[in-house]
C-alpha positions in Angstrom: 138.2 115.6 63.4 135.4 117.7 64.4 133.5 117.8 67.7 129.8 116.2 67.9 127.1 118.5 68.1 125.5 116.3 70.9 126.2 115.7 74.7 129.4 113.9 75.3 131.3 112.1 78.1 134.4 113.1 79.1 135.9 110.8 82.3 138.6 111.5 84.9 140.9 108.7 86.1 141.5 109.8 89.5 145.2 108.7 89.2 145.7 111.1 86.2 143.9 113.8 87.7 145.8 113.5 90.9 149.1 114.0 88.5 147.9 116.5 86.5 146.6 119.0 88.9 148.2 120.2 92.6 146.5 118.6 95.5 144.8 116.3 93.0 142.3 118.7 92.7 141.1 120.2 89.6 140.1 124.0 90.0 136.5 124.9 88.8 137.6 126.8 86.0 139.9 124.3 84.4 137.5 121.8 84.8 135.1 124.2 82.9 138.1 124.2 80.4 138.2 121.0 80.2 134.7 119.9 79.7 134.0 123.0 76.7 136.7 122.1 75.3 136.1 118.6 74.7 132.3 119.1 73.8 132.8 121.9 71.7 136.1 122.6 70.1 137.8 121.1 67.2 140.2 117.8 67.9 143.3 117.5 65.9 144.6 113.7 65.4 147.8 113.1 66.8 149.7 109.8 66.7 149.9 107.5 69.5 151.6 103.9 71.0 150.1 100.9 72.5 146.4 102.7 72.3 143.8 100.5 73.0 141.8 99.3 70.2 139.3 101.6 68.3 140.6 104.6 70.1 142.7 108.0 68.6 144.5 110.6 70.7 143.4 114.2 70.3 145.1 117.6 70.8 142.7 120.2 72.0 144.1 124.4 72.2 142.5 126.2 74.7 143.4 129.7 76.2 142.9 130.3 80.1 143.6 133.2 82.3 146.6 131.5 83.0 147.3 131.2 79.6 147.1 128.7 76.4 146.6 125.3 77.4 147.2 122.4 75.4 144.4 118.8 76.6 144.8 115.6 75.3 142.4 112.8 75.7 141.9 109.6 74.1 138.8 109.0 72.6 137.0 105.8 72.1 136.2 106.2 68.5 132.6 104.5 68.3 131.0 106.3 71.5 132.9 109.6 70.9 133.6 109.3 75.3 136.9 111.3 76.0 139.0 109.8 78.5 141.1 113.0 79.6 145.1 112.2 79.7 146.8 115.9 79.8 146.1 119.5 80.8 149.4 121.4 80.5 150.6 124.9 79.9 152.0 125.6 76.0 155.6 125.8 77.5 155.5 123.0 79.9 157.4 120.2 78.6 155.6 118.2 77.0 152.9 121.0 76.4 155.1 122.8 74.2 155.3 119.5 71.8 152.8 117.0 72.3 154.1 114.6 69.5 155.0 111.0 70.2 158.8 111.8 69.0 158.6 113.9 72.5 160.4 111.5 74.8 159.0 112.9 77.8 155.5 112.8 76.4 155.9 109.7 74.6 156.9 108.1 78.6 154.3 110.0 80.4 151.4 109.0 78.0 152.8 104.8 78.7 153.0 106.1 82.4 149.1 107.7 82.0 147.6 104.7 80.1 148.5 101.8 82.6 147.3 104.1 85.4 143.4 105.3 83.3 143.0 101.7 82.4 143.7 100.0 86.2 141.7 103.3 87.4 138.6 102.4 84.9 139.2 98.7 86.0 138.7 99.6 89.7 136.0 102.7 89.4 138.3 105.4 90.1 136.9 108.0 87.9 134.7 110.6 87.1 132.5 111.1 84.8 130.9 113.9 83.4 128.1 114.9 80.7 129.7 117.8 77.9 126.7 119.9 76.2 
């Protein structure tokens, strides 16, 4: 699936991004990462459990200065809005197979689920405007 050419929203659950980055803090420049990649690069469809309805998870590739980086969000399939869910390293654990047949990703995207949809619930996120 290919991106939009317009602007997209990507949101932050402030519980995810406080797992997914040291001091819950996400640094400028993966944050730039972050936000390209989702309004600009090319999603590849990957399967998923207990999604909410009318929504797909998507595999994004980026490389960093630290290296390849693998971002999954789930998008809400009429609106095209990206709710990020990973941003790991391509030999991290579950970066290096980010496949529901990966125990440890299939647990952790359960885990991250609950915690974006009582974060979206209670306004604990962030939102942001991709070009």
């Amino acid at each position: 699936m290919a991106c939009y050419d317009e602007s997209m929203i990507v949101v932050i659950a402030e519980s995810i991004r406080k797992k997914e980055f040291k001091h819950g803090e996400i640094p400028p420049a993966d944050l730039e990462t972050i936000l390209s990649s989702y309004g600009e690069g090319i999603f590849v469809p990957i399967k998923g459990e207990s999604l909410p309805k009318a929504s797909r998870l998507v595999k994004l590739y980026a490389t960093t200065v630290q290296g390849a980086r693998r971002i999954v969000f789930l998008v809400e399939v009429e609106s095209g809005t990206g709710f990020f869910l990973f941003y790991r390293g391509k030999n991290d654990p579950i970066g290096k197979n980010i496949s529901i047949k990966n125990p440890v990703f299939k647990k952790r995207l359960l885990t991250y689920l609950d915690l974006l949809s009582a974060d979206i619930a209670s306004g604990r996120r962030t939102v942001y405007e991709t070009k």
